[in-house]
N, C-alpha and C positions, 0 to 999 in steps of 0.2 A: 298574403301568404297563409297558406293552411295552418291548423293548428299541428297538424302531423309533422309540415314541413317544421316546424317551428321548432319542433323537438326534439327533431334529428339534428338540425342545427344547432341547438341547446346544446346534445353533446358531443358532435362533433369540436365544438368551441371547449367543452372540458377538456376531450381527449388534448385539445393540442394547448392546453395550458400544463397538462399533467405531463407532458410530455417536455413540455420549455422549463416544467422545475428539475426534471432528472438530468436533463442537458445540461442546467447551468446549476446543479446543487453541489453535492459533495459525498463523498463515500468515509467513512471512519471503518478501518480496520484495527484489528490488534497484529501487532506486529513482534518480530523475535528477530535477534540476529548472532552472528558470532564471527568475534575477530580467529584467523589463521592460525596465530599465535598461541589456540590452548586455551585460551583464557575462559572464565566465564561466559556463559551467557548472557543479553540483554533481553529484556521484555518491554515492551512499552505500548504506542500509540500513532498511528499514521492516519491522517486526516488528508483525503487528495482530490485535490478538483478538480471539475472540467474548465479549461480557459484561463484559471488564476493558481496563484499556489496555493499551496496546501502547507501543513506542517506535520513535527514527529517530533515525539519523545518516547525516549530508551532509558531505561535505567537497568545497571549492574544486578545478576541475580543476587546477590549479597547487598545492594543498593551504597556501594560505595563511590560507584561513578554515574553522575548522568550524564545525557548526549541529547542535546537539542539541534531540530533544523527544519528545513523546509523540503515540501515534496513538490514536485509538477507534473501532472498526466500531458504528454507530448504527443499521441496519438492514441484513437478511438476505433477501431475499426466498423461500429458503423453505427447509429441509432438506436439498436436493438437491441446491442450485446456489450457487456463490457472485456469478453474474453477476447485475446490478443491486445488487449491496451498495454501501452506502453509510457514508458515518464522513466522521471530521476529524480533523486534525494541526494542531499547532503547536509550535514551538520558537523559539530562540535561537542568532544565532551570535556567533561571538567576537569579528566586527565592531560587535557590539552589535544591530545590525538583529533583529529582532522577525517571524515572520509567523503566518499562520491557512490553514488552506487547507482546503476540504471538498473529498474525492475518490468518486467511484461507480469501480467493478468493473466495465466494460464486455465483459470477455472473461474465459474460464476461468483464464487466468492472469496477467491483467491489465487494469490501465484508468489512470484519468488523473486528475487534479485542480487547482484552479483558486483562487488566496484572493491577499492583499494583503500586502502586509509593510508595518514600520513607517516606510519612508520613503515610503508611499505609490504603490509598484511592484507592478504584477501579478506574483504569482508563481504557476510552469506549474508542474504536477509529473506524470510519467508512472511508471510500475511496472509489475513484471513479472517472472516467474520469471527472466527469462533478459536478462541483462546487455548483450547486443547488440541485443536488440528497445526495450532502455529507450533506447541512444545511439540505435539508426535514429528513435527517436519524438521525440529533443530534432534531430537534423540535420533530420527534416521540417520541423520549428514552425519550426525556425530561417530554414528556406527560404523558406517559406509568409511568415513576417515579412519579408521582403526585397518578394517581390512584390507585396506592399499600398501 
């Protein structure tokens, strides 16, 4: 084999290892959510994988309550892209309340989701690389709920 050949090979064999870590690695957003109910806000952490679960933690803007659980990305749509992905969460917090929530990847570095808790309250959830764009997206909703 040439040396040329040799070295296209060389990276062709990176590309498709760099490629088998994004498949099988993990994504960490900062994540926000808010129960129906009025209440506070939560801030925390969602960690979510391709193939295994992931987890999340939320704590109370006032940090009186936490809420731990797990995430699962349930589909990818394709290689390339992490927008339109989609999965589910659920946890527990220390208030005892119970939720579920299914979220889609709307954007490269984030999206949104949408499920019930167990006293029967919608709960929103937004995510994002970036911790200012998850609170500008919980003051939208918040807003948006005023003028209905």
């Amino acid at each position: 084999m040439s040396m040329k050949n040799k070295q296209r090979c060389y990276r062709h064999g990176l590309v498709l290892v760099a490629s088998m870590i994004v498949l099988t690695g993990c994504t960490t957003y900062r994540i926000g959510a808010v129960f129906e109910d009025g209440g506070q806000p939560y801030f925390g952490e969602a960690m979510v994988m391709i193939g295994d679960g992931g987890s999340l933690t939320l704590t109370s803007e006032d940090g009186t309550v936490e809420c731990k659980g797990v995430t699962q990305a349930t589909a990818r749509p394709s290689m390339y892209s992490t927008v339109g992905g989609r999965g589910h969460a659920e946890g527990k917090c220390s208030d005892g309340r119970t939720f579920k929530v299914d979220f889609v990847q709307t954007r490269a570095r984030g999206g949104s989701g949408r499920g019930i808790a167990s006293d029967g309250s919608i709960v929103k959830v937004y995510f994002d690389a970036s911790e200012d764009v998850v609170r500008s997206q919980l003051q939208l909703d918040r807003l948006n709920s005023l003028v209905k």
